[in-house]
One Martini backbone bead per residue (centre of mass of N, CA, C, O) as a GRO file, in nm:
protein
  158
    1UNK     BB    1  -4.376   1.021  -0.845
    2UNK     BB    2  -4.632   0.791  -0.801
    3UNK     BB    3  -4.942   0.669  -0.625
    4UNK     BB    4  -4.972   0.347  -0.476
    5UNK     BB    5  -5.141   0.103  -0.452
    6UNK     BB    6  -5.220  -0.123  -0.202
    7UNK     BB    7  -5.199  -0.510  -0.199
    8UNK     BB    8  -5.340  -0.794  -0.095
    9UNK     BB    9  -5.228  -1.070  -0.063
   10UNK     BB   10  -5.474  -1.204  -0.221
   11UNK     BB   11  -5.401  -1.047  -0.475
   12UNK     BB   12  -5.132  -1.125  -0.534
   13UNK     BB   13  -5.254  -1.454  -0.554
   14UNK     BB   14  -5.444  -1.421  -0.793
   15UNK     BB   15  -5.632  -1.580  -1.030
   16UNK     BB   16  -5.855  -1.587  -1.195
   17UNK     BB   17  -6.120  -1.769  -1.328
   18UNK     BB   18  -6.256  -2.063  -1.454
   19UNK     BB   19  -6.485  -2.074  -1.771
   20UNK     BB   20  -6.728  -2.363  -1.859
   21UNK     BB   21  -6.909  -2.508  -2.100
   22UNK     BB   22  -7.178  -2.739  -2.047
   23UNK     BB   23  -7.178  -2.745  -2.345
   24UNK     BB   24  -7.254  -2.588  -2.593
   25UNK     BB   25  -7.232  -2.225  -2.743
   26UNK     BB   26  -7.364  -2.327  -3.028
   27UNK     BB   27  -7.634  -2.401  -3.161
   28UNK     BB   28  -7.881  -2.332  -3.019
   29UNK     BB   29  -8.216  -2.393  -2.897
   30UNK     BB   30  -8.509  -2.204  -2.902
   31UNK     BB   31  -8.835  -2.124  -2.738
   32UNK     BB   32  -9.129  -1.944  -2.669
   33UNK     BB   33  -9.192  -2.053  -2.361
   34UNK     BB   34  -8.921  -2.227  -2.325
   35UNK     BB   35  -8.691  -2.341  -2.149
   36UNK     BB   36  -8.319  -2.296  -2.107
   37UNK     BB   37  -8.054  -2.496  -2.005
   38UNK     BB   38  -7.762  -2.378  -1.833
   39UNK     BB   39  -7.396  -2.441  -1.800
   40UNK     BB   40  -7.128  -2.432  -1.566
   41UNK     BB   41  -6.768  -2.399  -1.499
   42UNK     BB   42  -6.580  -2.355  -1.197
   43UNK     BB   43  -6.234  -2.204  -1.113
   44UNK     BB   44  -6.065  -2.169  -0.858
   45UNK     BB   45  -5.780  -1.990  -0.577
   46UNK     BB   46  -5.986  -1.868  -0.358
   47UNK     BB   47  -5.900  -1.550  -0.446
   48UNK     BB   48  -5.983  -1.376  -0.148
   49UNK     BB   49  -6.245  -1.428  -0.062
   50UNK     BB   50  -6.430  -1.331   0.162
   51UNK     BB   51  -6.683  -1.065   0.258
   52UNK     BB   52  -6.778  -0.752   0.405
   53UNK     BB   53  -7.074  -0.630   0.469
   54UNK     BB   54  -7.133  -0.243   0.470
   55UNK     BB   55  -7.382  -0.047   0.524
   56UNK     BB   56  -7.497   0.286   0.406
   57UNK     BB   57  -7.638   0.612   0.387
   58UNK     BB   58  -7.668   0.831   0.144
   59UNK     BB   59  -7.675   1.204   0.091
   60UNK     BB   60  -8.064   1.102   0.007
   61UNK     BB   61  -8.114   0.807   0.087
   62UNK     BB   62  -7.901   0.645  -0.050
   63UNK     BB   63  -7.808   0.325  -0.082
   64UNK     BB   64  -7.496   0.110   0.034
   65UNK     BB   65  -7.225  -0.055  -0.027
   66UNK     BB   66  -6.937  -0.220   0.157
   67UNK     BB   67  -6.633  -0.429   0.086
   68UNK     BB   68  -6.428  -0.616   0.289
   69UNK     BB   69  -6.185  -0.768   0.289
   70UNK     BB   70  -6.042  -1.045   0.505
   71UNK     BB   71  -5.793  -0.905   0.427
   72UNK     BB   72  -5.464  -0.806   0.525
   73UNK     BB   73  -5.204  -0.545   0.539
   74UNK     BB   74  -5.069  -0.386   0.768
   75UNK     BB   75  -5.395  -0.281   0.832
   76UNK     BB   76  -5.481  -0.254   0.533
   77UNK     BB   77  -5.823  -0.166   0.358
   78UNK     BB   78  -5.985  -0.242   0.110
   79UNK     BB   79  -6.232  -0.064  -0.085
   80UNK     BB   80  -6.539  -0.151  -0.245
   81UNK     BB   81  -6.822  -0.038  -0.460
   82UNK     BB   82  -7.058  -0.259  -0.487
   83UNK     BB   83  -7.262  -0.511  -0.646
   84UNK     BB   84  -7.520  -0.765  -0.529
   85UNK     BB   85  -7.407  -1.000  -0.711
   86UNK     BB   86  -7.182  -1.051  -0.528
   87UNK     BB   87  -6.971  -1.281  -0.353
   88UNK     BB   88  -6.946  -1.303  -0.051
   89UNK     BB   89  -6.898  -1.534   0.112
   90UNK     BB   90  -6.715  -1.698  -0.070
   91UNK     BB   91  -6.583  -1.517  -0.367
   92UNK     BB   92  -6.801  -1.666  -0.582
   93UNK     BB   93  -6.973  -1.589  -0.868
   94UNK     BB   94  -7.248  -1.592  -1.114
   95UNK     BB   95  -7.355  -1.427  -1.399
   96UNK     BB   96  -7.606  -1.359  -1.584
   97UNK     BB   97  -7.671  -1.233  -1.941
   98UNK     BB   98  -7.783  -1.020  -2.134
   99UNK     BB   99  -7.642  -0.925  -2.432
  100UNK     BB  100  -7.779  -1.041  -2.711
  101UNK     BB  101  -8.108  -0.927  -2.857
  102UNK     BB  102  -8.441  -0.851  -2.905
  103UNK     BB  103  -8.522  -0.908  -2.640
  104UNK     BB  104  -8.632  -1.094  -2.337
  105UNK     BB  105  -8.396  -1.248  -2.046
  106UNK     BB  106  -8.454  -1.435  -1.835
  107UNK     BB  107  -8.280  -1.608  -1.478
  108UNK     BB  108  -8.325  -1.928  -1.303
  109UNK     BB  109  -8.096  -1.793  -1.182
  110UNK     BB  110  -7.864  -1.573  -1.192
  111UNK     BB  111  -7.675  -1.525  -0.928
  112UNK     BB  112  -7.456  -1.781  -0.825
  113UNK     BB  113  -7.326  -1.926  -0.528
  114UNK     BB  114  -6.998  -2.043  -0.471
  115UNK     BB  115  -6.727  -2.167  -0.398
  116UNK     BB  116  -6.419  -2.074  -0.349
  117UNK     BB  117  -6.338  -2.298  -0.598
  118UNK     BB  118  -6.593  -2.372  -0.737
  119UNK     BB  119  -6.825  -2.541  -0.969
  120UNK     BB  120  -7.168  -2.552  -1.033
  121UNK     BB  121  -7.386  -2.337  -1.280
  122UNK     BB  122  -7.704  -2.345  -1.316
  123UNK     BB  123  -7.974  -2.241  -1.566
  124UNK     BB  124  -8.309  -2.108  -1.680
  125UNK     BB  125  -8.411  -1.947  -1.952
  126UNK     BB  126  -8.616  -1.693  -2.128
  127UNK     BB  127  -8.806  -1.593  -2.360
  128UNK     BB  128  -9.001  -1.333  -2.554
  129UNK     BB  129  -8.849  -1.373  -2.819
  130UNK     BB  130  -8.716  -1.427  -3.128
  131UNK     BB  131  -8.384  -1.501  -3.275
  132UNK     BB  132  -8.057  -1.382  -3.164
  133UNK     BB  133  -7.849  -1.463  -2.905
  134UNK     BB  134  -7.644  -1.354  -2.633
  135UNK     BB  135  -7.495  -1.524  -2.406
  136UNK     BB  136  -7.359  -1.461  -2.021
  137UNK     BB  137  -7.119  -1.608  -1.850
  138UNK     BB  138  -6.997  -1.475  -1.500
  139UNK     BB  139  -6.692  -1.481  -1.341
  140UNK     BB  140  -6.663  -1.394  -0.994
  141UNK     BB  141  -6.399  -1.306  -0.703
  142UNK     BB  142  -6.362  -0.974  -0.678
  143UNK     BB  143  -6.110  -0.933  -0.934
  144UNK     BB  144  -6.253  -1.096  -1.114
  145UNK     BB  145  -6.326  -1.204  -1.426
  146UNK     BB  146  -6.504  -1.463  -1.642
  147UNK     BB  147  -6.628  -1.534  -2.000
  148UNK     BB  148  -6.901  -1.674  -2.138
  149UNK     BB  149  -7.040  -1.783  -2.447
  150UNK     BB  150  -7.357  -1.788  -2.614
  151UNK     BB  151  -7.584  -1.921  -2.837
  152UNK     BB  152  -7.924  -1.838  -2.977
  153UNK     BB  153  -8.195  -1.986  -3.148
  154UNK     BB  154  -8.530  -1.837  -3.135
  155UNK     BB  155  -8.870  -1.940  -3.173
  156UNK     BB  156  -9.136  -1.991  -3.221
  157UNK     BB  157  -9.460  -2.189  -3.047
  158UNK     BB  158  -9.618  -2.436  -3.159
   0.00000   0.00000   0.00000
């Protein structure tokens, strides 16, 4: 026998985010130097909900941060040191990613905070050169992740 992670309530009863391309995923076309904005909904259930951030310097001087999930289970708190990317506030956010393409793709903004039961997130995208990009639009709650892709292909500015 061997020892199991306790899972707190909202762990229990959470189930993935559901995300998808406002718009078609494939056969996008952009220009160097024009942006591209795109756009998912997301819809959630809600957990974990939001969470406490408590930062503290490590060993080195090196910054981090720990985040609490608001729910408890019997006095007992999970934490996971995360990237400042999760949506703390709400416990659901998207986050743009380029995922392949050969050059630089900037997101304004990369990534968006929405409500803890899901929204719409709009980006705006710039590519450096042209291409064809796959680009990756990630909703996380916190204890989910779920992807949806991009294609584009993108050409010199005439």
């Amino acid at each position: 026998t061997g020892s199991q992670r306790m899972s707190t309530p909202g762990e229990l009863r959470a189930e993935p985010p559901s995300v998808e391309a406002e718009g078609p995923t494939t056969a996008l076309t952009a220009s160097v130097g024009t942006p591209l904005q795109l756009g998912v909904l997301v819809k959630d259930d809600g957990f974990p909900g939001p969470t406490v951030r408590r930062s503290f310097t490590r060993s080195g001087g090196e910054q981090s941060t720990i985040v609490v999930p608001l729910v408890r289970a019997k006095g007992f708190i999970q934490t996971d040191v995360v990237r400042s990317s999760l949506a703390y506030d709400t416990g659901l956010a998207v986050t743009w990613l380029h995922y392949r393409g050969p050059g630089k793709v900037t997101f304004d903004p990369m990534t968006i905070e929405l409500d803890k039961l899901g929204g719409h997130a709009t980006t705006t995208a710039h590519f450096s050169e042209p291409g064809t990009y796959m680009l990756r639009a990630v909703a996380n709650d916190t204890i989910f992740t779920t992807p949806v892709n991009f294609t584009v292909t993108v050409t010199e500015n005439n």
